[in-house]
FIFILO-742003 format. One line per 4 residues: number of its first residue (from 0); for each residue x, y, z of N, C-alpha, C. Coordinates in steps of 0.1 Angstrom, whole numbers, plus 5000, padded with zeros to 4 digits. Example, Ala and Ser with C-alpha at 12.3 -4.5 7.8 and 13.67 -1.06 7.14 Angstrom:
// FIFILO-742003
0> 5132/4943/5078/5123/4955/5078/5132/4967/5078 ~ 5128/4978/5071/5137/4989/5071/5129/5000/5079
***
This chain:
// FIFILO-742003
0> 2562/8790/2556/2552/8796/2565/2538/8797/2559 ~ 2537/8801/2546/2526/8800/2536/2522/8793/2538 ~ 2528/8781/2532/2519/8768/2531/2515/8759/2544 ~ 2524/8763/2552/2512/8756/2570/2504/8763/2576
4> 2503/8780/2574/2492/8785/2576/2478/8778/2574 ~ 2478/8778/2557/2467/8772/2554/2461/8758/2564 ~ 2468/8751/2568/2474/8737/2572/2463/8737/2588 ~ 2471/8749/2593/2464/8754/2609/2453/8759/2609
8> 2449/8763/2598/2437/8769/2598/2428/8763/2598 ~ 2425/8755/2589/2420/8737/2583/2418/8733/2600 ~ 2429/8729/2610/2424/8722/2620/2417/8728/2629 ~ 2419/8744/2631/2416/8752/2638/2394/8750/2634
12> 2394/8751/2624/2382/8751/2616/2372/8734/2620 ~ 2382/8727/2617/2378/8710/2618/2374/8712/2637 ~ 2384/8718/2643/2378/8713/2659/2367/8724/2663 ~ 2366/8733/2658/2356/8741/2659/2341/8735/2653
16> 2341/8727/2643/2328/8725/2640/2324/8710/2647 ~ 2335/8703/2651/2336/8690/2661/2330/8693/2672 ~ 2334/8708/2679/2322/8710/2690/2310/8714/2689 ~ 2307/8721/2675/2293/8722/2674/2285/8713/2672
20> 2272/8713/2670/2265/8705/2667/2265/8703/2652 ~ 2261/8690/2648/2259/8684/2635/2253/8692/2627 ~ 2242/8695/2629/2230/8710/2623/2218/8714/2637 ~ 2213/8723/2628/2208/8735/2640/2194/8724/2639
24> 2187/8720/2647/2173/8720/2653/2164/8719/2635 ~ 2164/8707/2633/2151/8710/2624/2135/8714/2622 ~ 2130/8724/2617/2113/8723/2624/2108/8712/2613 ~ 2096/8710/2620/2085/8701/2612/2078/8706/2603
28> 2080/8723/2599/2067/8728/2590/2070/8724/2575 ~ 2081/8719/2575/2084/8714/2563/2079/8698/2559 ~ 2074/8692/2570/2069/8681/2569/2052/8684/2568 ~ 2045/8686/2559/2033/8687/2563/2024/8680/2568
32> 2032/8667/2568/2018/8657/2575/2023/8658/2592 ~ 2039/8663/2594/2036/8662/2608/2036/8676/2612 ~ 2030/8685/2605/2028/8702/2611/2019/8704/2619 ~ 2026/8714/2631/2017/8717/2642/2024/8724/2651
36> 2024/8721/2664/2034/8725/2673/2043/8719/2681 ~ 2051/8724/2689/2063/8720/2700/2062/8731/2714 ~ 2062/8721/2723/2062/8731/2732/2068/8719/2748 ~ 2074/8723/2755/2082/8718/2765/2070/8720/2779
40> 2072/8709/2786/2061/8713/2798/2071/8707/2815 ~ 2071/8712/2820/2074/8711/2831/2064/8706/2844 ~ 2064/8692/2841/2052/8687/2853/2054/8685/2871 ~ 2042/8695/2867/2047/8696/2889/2039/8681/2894
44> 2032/8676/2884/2024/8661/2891/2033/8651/2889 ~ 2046/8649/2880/2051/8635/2880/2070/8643/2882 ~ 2068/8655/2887/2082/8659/2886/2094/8658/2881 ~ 2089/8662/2868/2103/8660/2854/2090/8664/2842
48> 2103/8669/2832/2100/8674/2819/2094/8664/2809 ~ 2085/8675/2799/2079/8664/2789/2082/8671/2776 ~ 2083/8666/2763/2082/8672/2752/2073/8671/2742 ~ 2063/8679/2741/2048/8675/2736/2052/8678/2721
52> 2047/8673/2712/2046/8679/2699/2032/8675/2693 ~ 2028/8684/2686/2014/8684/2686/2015/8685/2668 ~ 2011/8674/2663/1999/8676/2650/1984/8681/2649 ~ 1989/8695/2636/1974/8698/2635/1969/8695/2625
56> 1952/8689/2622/1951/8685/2612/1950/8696/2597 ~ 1952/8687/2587/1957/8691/2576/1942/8708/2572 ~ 1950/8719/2574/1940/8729/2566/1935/8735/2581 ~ 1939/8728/2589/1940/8736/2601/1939/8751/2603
60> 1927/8759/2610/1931/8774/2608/1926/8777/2626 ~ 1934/8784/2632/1934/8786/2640/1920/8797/2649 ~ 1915/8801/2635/1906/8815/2633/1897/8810/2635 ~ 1895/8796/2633/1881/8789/2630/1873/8783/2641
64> 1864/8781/2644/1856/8775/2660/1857/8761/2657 ~ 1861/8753/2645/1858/8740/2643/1867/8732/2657 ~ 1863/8721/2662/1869/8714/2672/1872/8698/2668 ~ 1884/8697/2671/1890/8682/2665/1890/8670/2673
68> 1883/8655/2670/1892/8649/2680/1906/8651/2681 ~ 1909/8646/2696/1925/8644/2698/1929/8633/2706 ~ 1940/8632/2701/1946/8617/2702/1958/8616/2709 ~ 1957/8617/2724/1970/8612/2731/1983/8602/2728
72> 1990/8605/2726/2004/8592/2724/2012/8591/2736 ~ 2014/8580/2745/2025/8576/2751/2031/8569/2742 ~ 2046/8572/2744/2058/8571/2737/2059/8578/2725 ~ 2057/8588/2729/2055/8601/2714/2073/8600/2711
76> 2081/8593/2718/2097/8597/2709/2095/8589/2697 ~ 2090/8573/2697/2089/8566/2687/2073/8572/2679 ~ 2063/8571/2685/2054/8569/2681/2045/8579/2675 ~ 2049/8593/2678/2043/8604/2670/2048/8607/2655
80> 2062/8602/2652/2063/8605/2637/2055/8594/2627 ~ 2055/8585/2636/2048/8571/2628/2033/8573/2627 ~ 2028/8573/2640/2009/8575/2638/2005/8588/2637 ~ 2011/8601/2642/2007/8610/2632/2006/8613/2619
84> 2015/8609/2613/2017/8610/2599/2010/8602/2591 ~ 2008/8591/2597/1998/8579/2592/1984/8586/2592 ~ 1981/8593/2602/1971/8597/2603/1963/8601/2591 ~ 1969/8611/2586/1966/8620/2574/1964/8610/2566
88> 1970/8596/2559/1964/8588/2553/1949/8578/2554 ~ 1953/8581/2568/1939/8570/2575/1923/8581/2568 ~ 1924/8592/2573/1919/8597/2568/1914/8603/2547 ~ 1923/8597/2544/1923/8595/2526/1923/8585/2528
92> 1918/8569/2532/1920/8558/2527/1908/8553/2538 ~ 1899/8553/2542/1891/8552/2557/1883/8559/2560 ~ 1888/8573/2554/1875/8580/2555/1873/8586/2571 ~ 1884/8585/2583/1889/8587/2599/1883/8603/2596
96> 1879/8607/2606/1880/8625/2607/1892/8628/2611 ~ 1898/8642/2607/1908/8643/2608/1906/8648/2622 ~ 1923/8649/2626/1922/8646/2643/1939/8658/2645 ~ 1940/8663/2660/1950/8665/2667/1956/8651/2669
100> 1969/8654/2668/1974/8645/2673/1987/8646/2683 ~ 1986/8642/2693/1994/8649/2708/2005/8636/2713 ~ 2021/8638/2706/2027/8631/2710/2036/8629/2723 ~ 2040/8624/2734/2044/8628/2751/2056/8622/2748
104> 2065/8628/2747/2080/8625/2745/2084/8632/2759 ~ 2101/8623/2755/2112/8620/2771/2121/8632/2764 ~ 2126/8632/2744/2137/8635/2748/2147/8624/2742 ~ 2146/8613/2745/2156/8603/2745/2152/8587/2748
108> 2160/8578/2742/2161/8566/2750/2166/8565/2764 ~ 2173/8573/2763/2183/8566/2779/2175/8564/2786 ~ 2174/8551/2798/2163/8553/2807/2170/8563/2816 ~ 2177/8572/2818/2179/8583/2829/2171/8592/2827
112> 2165/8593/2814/2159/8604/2802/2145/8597/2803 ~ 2142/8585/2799/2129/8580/2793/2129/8571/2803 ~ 2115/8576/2813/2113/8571/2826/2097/8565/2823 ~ 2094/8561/2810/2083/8552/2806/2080/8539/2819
116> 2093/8534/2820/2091/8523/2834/2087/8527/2843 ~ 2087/8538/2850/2077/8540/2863/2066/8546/2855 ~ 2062/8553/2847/2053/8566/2842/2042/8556/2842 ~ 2047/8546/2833/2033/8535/2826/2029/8523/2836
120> 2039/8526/2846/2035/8512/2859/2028/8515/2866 ~ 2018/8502/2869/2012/8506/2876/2010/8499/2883 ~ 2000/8504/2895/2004/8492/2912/1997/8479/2907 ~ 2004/8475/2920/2002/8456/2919/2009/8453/2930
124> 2010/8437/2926/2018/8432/2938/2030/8428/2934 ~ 2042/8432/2943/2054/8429/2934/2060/8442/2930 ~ 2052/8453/2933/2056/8468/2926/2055/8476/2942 ~ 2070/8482/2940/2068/8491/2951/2062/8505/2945
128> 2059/8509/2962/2049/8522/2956/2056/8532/2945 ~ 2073/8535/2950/2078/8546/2942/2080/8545/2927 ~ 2076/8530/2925/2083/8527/2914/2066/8524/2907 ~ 2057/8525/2909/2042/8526/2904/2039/8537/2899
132> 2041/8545/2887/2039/8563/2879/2025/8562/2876 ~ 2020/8554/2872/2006/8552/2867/1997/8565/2871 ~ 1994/8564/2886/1986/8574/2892/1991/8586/2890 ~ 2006/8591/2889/2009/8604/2885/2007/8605/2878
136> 2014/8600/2866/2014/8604/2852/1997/8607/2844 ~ 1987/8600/2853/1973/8601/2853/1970/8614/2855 ~ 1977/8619/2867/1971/8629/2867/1980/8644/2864 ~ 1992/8642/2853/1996/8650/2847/1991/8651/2832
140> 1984/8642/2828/1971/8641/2816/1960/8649/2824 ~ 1954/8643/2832/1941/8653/2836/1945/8669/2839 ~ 1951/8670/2848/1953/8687/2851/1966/8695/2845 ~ 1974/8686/2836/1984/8697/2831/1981/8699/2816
144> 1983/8685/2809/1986/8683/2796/1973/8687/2788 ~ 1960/8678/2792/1950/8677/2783/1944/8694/2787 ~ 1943/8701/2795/1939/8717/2800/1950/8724/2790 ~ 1957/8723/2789/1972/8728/2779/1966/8727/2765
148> 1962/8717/2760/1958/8712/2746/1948/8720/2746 ~ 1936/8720/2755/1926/8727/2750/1925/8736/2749 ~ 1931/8740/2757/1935/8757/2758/1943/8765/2747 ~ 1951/8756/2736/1959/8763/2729/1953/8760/2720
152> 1948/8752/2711/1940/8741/2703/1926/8744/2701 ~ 1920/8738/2694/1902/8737/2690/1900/8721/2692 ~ 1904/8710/2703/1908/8704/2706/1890/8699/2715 ~ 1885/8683/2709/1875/8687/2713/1873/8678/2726
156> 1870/8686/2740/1873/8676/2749/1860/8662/2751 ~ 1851/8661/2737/1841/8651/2743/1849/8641/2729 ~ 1859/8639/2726/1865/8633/2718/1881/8630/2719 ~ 1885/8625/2732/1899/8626/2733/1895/8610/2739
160> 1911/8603/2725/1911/8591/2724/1930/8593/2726 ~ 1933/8577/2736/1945/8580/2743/1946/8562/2739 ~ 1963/8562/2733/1969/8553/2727/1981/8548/2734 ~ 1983/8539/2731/1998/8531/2742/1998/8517/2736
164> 2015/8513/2735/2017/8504/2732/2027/8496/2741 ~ 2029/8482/2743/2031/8478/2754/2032/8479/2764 ~ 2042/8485/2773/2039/8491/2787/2029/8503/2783 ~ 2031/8510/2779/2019/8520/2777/2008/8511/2774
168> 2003/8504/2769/1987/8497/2765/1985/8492/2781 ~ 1996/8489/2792/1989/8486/2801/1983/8497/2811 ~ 1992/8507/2807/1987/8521/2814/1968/8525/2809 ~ 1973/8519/2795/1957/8527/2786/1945/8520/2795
172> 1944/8508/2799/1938/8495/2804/1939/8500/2819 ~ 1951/8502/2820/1949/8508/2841/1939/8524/2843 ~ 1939/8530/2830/1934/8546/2828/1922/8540/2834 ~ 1916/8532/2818/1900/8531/2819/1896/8521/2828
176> 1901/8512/2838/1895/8509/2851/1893/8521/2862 ~ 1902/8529/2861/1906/8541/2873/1898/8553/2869 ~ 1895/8559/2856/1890/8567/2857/1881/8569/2841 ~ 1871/8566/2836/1868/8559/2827/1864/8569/2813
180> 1858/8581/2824/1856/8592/2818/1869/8602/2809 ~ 1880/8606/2818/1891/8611/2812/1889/8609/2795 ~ 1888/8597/2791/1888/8592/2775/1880/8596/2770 ~ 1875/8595/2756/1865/8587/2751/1867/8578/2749
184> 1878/8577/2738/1884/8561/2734/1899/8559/2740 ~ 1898/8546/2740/1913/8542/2742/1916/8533/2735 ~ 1930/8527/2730/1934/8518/2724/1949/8514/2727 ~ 1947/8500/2729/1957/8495/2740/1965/8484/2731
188> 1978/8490/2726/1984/8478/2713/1992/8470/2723 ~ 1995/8454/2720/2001/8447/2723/2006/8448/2740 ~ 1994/8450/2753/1998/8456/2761/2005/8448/2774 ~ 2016/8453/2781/2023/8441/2788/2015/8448/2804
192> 2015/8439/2811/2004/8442/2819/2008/8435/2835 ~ 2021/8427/2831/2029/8421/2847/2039/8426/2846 ~ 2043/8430/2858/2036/8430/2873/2028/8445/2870 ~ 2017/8441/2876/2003/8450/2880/1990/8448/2877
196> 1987/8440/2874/1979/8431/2867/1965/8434/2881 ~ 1970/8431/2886/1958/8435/2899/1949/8451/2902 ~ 1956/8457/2899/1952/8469/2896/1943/8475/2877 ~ 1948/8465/2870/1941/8460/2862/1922/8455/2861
200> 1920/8451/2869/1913/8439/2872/1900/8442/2884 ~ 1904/8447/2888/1898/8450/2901/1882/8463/2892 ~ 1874/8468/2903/1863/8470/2902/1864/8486/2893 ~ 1853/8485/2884/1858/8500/2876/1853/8510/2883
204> 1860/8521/2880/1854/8535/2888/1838/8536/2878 ~ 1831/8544/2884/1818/8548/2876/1823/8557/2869 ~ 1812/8555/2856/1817/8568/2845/1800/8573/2845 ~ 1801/8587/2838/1791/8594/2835/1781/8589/2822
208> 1793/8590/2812/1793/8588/2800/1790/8576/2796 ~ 1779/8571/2787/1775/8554/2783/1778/8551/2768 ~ 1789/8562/2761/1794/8559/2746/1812/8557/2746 ~ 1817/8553/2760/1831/8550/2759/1835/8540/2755
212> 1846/8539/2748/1848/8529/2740/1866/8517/2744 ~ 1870/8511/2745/1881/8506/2747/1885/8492/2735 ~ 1894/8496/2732/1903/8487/2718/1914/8481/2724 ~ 1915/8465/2724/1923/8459/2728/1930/8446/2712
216> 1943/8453/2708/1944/8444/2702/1962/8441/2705 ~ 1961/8424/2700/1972/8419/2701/1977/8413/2686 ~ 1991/8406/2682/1998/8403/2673/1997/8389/2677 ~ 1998/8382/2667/1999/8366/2666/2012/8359/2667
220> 2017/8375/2667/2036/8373/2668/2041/8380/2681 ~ 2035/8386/2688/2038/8391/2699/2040/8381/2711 ~ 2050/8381/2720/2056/8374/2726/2044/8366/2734 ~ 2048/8352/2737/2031/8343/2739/2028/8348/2752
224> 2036/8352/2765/2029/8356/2778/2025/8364/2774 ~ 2027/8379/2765/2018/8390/2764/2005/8389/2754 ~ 2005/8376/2751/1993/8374/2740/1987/8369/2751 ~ 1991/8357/2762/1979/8355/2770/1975/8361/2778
228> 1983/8372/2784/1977/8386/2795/1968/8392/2789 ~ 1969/8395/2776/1962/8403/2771/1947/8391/2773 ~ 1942/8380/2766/1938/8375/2767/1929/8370/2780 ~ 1942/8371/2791/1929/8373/2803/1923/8381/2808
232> 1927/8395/2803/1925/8408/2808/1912/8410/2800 ~ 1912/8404/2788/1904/8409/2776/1887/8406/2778 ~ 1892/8389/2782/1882/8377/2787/1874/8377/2796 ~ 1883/8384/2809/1876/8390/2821/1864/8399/2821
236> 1871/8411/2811/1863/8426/2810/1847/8421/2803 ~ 1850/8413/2792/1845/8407/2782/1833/8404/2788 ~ 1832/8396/2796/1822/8388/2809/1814/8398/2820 ~ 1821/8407/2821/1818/8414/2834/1804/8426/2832
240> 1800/8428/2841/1783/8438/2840/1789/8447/2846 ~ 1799/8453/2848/1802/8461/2856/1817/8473/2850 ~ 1814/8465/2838/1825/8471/2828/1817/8490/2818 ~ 1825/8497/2824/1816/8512/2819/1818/8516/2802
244> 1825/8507/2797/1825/8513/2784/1826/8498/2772 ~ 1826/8502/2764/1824/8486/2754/1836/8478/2747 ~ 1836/8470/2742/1852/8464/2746/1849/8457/2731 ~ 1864/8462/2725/1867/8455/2711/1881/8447/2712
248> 1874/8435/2710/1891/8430/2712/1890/8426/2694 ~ 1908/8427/2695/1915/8425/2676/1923/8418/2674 ~ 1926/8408/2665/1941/8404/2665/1943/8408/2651 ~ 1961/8409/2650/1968/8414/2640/1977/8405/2635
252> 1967/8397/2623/1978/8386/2618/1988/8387/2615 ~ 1998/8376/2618/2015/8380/2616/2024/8393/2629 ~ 2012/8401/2633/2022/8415/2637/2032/8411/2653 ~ 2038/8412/2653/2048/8415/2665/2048/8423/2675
256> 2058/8425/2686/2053/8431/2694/2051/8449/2690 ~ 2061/8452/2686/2061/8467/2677/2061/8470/2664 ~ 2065/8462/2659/2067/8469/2642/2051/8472/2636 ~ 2039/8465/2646/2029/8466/2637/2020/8475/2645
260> 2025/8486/2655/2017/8495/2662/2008/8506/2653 ~ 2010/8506/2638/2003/8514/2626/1990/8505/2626 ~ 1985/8493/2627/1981/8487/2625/1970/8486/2637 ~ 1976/8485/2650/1966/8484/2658/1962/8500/2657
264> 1966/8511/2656/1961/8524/2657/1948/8522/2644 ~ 1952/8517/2633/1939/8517/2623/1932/8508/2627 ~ 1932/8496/2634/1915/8487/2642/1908/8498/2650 ~ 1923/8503/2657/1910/8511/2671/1904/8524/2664
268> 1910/8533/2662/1904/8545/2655/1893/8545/2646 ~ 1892/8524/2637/1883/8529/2627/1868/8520/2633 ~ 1869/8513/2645/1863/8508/2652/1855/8521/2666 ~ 1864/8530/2669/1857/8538/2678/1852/8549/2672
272> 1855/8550/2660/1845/8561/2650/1836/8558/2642 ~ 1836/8543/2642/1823/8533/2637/1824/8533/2623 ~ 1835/8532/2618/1841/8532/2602/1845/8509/2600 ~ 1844/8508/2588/1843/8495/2587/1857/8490/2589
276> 1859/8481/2598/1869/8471/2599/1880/8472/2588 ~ 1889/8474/2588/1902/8478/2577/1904/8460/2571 ~ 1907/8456/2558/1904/8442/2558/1921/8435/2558
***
């Protein structure tokens, strides 16, 4: 009886930690390049949850009146540990002002969870209306998220630059035809842009503002129809008198469609802050 006690106890112990979780929730203040906040938002404009995590820049003091740019991320699950963090070097190696940086996470991959496919779509032809997020998700940046940042933050609103990579870069590109002002900068990496492409294209809203800036760069490895959408989208704006802010197009030798999204973040950032071309 001694010796199987031990025996039962061992599995009694083994199925008990099987249902727990792995470990408890790690925070980020242990990371100091990605230190800041977390906070959950419940959007009544696109109806479902978001998970914001917010970098502050390095020496950050809350007490202080200083105000930061800040830097939107769609696809903050992938993309906020990467270009936040990077951040903090861009700034030691570039000379970048240090910045907020505001990641929009799902949560998850699953698409049940990560509803990036309608959020970043936007109308066109070939797109039904329900399945077109663009205009909501637009305006759960205008009246929930970016009013939220300022409000918690020293967050400066005549400096808020908004980033996206593929489907998101075509969102960044559908933003600043629709609403030009919301930004200052935008930067649109490797962006896939069909179906919607028409909504793209069409006439820009008027902006107030005559120092907006938009960054369009693509990879030399990124798949050939999204190198030439980009290309017509680019070409078009490129030409046009009717375009409200100024237009940098980039290419990224060798980069692909994702692995080199560090890369297009350092063209746009060091081109819309008027810092020299990274070589």
């Amino acid at each position: 009886m001694f010796r199987i006690a031990p025996v039962l106890l061992a599995l009694v112990l083994s199925a008990g930690c099987a249902a727990a979780p792995l470990r408890p929730t790690a925070p980020l203040d242990h990371l100091p390049a990605l230190r800041g906040d977390y906070f959950r938002t419940e959007s009544q404009e696109v109806g479902r949850p978001f998970h914001i995590y917010v970098r502050l820049p390095d020496g950050y003091d809350p007490a202080r009146a200083a105000a930061y740019p800040t830097v939107y991320l769609t696809d903050g699950d992938s993309l906020f540990p990467i270009l936040a963090a990077n951040h903090l070097f861009l700034t030691y190696d570039d000379d970048l002002p240090e910045a907020i940086v505001v990641g929009i996470a799902y949560g998850g991959f699953d698409p049940a969870t990560n509803r990036r496919k309608v959020d970043f779509q936007t109308p066109g032809d070939g797109v039904a209306p329900d399945a077109a997020g663009a205009p909501a998700f637009q305006s759960f940046l205008k009246r929930e998220l970016i009013p939220e940042i300022e409000r918690r933050f020293h967050a400066d609103p005549s400096r808020r630059v908004l980033f996206g990579q593929s489907r998101g870069g075509a969102f960044v590109l559908w933003s600043a035809v629709n609403e030009p002002d919301l930004f200052w900068g935008r930067i649109a990496s490797n962006p896939s842009i069909t179906p919607g492409v028409e909504s793209l294209m069409g006439a820009a809203a008027p902006a107030v503002r005559d120092d907006l800036g938009v960054v369009l760069v693509s990879g030399t490895r990124d798949w050939p129809d999204l190198q030439a959408e980009a290309e017509l989208w680019g070409s078009a704006w490129e030409a046009r008198a009717d375009r409200p802010w100024r237009l940098h197009r980039a290419r990224v030798e060798g980069g692909t469609h994702a692995a080199n999204a560090g890369d297009a973040y350092r063209i746009g950032m060091n081109w819309l802050f008027g810092r020299p071309a990274p070589p």
